[in-house]
MIPA-855774 format. One line per field, with one value per residue (C-alpha): x, y, z; residue number from 1. Coordinates in Angstrom, 1 decimal. Layout:
residues N
px <- X,...
py <- Y,...
pz <- Z,...
seq <- NUM,...
//
This chain:
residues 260
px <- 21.2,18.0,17.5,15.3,12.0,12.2,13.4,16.7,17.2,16.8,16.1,13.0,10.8,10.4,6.7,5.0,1.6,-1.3,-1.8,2.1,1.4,-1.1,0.3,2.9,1.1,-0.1,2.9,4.0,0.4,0.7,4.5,3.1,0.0,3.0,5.1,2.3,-0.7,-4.3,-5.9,-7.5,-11.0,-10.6,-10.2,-12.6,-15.7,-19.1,-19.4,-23.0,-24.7,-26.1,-30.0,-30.7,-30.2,-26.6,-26.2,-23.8,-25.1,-22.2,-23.0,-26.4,-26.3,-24.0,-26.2,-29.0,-27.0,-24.6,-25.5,-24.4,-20.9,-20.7,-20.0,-20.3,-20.0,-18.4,-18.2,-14.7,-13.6,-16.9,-17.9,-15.4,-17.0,-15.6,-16.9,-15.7,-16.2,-15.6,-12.2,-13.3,-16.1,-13.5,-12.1,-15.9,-17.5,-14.1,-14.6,-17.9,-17.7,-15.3,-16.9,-20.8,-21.7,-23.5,-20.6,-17.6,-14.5,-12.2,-9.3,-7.1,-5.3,-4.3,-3.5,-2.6,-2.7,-2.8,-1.8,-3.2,-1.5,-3.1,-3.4,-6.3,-6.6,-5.0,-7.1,-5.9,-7.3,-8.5,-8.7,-11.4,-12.5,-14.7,-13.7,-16.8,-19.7,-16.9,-17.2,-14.6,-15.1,-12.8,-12.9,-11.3,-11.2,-9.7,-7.4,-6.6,-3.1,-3.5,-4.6,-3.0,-3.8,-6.3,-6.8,-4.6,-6.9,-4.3,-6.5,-8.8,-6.2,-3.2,-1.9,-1.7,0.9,3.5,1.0,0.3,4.2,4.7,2.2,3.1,7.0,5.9,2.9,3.4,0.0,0.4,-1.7,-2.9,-2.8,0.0,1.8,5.3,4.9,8.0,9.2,10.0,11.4,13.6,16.2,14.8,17.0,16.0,15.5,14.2,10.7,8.2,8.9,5.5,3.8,3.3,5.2,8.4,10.8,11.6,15.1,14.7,15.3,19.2,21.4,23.0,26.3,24.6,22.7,25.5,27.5,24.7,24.5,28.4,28.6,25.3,26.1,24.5,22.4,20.9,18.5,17.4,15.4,16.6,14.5,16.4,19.9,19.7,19.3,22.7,24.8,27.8,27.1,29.1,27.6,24.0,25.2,26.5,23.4,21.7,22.1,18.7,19.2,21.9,20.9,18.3,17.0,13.6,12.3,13.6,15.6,13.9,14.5,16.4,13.8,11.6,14.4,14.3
py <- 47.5,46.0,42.6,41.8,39.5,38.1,34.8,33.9,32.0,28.5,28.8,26.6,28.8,26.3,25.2,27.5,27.0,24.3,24.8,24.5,21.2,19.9,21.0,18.5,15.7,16.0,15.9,12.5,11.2,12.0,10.3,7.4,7.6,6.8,4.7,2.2,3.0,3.7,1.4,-1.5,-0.6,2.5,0.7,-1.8,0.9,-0.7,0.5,-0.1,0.5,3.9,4.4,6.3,5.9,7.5,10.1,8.5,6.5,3.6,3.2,3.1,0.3,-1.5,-1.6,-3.0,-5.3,-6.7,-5.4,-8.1,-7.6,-4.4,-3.3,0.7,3.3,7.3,10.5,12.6,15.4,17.0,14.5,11.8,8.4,5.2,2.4,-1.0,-4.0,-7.8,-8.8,-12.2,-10.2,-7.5,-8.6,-10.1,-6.2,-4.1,-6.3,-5.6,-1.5,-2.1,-3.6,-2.5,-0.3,1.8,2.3,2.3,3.0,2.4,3.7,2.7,5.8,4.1,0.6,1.3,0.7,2.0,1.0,2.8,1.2,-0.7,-3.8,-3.0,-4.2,-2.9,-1.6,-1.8,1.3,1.2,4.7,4.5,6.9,6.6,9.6,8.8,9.3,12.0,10.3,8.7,6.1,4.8,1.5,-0.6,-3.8,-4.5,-7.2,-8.7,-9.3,-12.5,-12.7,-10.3,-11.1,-10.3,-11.1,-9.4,-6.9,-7.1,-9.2,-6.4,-3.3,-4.2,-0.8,-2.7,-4.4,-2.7,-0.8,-4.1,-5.0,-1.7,-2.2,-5.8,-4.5,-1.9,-3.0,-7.0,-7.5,-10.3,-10.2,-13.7,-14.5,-11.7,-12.6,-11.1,-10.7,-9.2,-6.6,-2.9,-0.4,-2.5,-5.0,-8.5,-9.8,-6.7,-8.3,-5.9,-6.4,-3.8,-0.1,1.3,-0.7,1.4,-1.6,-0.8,0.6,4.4,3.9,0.5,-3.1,-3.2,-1.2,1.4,0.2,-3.4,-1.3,0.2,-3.5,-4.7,-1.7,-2.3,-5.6,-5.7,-6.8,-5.5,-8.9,-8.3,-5.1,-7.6,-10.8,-14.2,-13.4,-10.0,-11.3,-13.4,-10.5,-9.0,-11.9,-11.5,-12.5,-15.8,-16.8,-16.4,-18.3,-16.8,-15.5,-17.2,-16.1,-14.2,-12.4,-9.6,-6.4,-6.6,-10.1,-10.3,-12.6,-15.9,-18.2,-21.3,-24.5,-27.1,-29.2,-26.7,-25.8,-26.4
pz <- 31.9,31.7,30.3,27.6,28.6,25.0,24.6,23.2,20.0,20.3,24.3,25.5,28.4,30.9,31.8,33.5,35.6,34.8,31.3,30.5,32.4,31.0,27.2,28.4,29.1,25.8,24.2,25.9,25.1,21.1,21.7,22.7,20.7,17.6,18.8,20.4,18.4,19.8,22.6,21.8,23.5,21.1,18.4,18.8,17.7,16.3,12.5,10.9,7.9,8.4,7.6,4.6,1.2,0.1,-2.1,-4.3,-7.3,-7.0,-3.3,-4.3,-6.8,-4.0,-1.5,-3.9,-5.4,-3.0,0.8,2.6,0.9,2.0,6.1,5.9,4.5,5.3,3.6,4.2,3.1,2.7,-0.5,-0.6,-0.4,0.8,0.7,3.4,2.0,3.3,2.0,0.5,-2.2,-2.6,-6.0,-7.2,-6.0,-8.0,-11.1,-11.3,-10.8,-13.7,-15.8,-14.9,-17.9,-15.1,-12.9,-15.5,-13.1,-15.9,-14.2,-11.2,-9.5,-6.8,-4.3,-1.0,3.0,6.2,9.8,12.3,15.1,18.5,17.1,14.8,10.9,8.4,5.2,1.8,0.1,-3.9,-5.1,-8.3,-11.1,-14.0,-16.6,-18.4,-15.8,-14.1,-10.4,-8.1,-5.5,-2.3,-1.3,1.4,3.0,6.5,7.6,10.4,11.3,12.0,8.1,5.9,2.5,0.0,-4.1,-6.4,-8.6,-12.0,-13.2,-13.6,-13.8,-15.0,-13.4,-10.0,-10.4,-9.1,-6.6,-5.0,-4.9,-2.9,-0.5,-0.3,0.5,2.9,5.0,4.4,2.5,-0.1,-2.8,-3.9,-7.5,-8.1,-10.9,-10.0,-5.7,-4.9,-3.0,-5.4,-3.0,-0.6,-1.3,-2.1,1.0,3.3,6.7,9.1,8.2,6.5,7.1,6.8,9.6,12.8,14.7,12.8,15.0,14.0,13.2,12.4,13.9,13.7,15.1,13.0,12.8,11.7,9.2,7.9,8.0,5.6,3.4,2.5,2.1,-0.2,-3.8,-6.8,-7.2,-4.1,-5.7,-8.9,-8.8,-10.4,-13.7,-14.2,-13.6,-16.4,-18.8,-17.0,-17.3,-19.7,-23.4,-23.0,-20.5,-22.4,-25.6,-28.7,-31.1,-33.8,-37.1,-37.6,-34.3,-35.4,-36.3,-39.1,-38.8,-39.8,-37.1,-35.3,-37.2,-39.0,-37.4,-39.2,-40.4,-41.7,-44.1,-47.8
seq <- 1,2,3,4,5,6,7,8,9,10,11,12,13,14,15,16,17,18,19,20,21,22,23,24,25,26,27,28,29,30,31,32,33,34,35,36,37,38,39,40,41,42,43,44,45,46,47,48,49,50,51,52,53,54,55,56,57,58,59,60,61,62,63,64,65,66,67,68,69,70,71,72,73,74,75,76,77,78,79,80,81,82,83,84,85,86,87,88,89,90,91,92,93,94,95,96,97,98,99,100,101,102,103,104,105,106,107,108,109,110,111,112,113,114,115,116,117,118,119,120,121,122,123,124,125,126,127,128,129,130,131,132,133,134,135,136,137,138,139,140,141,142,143,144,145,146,147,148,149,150,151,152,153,154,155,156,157,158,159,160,161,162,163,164,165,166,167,168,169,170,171,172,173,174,175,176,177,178,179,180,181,182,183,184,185,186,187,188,189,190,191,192,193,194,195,196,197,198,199,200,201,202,203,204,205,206,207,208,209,210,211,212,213,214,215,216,217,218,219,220,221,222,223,224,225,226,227,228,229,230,231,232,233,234,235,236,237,238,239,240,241,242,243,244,245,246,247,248,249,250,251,252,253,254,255,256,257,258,259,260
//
C-alpha cells in the first residue's frame, strides 16, 4: 500500500527548511505587532507639508486660508484626500468647510477613530461630502493620550451626536461641549474600559467567569441613563394626568389664574 504525500484534513505540515522558518517568525512578529502595537521609533515618523500645490480644491482653499492650522496632507486609495489638522482649529476649520459657500460639505457621513497601537495618538476621523459640488473630504486630528479630547462638532451637524457617543464609548475620546456624553453601545456602568483601543485586552480585562458574574447580576437600569428611567417609571409614580392631557386634548392645560 502506498501512502498518499497529500496532507490529511486538518493536519499542520511541520516547518520545513529556511523559508518555513522565517514564515514563522513572521507570524510571531504580526502576533506581537497586535497585541503590543508598533515601536515607538516607528511611530515617531516626521510628517510635513509636502511641496506642490494639491489637486484638490478644498485642500487648496485650506492651505491659503488657514496653513498653519493644517500639519499635512495624503492621498489614499488612489484619490482619497485627508486632510490633519491641529486639534485646537479642528472645530473653527469643519465649521467653516460647512458653511463656506465654496466648499459646501453639507453632509456628515461619518465620526470616528483609530488606534494604531505603540503608544502613538489616536485620530478622530470626520468623513465629509458636499452633494452639491459632488466632492468628499477626510479630515483628522491626532491626540495624544495623555489628552484625549477634542470639541464636539453637533454644533455644526447635528448627525454627530450619537457618532461622537460611540467613539467616545469605544476609544475614550470625550467630546467637549457634547450635549448628551454618554456611552451608546456598552452599559453605562461597563467597567473594563473601552473595547476598541489596541491596549484592550482581547478577551477583555476580567476573567470570564467575572464577566459572566456581571452579565447576570446586571439590571435593566443599568443599559438606560437617569433621564430615560424617568419615562419607564410606573404611571403612579409619574403623577396622575391633567385633564387636557388624555387622548384628544388640544394642548396643555390652562393654569388657574389664567382662567375665566
Amino acid at each position: 500500500m502506498v501512502e498518499s504525500s497529500q496532507a490529511q484534513p486538518g493536519a499542520v505540515a511541520p516547518p520545513n527548511g529556511a523559508g518555513a522558518s522565517n514564515q514563522v517568525q513572521k507570524y510571531e512578529l504580526a502576533l506581537r505587532a497586535l497585541e503590543e502595537g508598533l515601536p515607538a521609533a516607528e511611530a515617531a515618523v516626521e510628517r510635513t507639508l509636502p511641496e506642490g500645490a494639491p489637486a484638490h480644491p478644498s485642500v487648496v482653499a485650506l492651505l491659503e486660508r488657514s496653513r498653519d492650522a493644517l500639519l499635512f496632507w495624503e492621498v489614499v486609495a488612489g484619490d482619497e484626500y485627508v486632510v490633519f489638522v491641529r486639534p485646537e482649529r479642528c472645530f473653527e476649520l469643519l465649521r467653516w468647510l460647512k458653511e463656506e459657500p465654496s466648499q459646501a460639505y453639507l453632509y456628515l457621513s461619518d465620526v470616528t477613530a483609530v488606534d494604531y497601537g505603540g503608544g502613538r495618538p489616536l485620530q478622530v476621523v470626520y468623513q465629509l461630502w458636499s452633494m452639491v459640488l459632488k466632492r468628499q473630504l477626510r479630515v483628522k486630528a491626532e491626540l495624544p493620550l495623555s489628552a484625549l479630547e477634542i470639541d464636539s462638532v453637533v454644533p455644526i451637524w447635528n448627525a454627530a451626536n450619537w457618532l461622537e457617543r460611540e467613539v467616545y464609548d469605544l476609544f475614550g475620546i470625550r467630546f467637549l461641549g457634547h450635549p448628551d456624553l454618554r456611552r451608546i453601545m456598552m452599559p453605562n456602568n461597563y467597567a473594563e474600559g473601552h473595547p476598541l483601543r489596541k491596549d484592550f485586552p482581547l478577551r477583555g480585562r476580567f476573567s470570564r467567569a467575572e464577566q459572566t458574574r456581571r452579565a447576570l447580576s446586571m439590571d435593566t437600569e443599568d443599559f438606560y441613563s437617569p433621564q430615560e428611567l424617568v419615562f419607564m417609571q410606573p404611571e403612579d409614580e409619574v403623577g396622575p394626568p391633567g385633564p387636557d392631557s388624555g387622548p384628544g386634548a388640544g394642548g396643555p392645560a390652562e393654569p388657574e389664574g389664567d382662567r375665566a
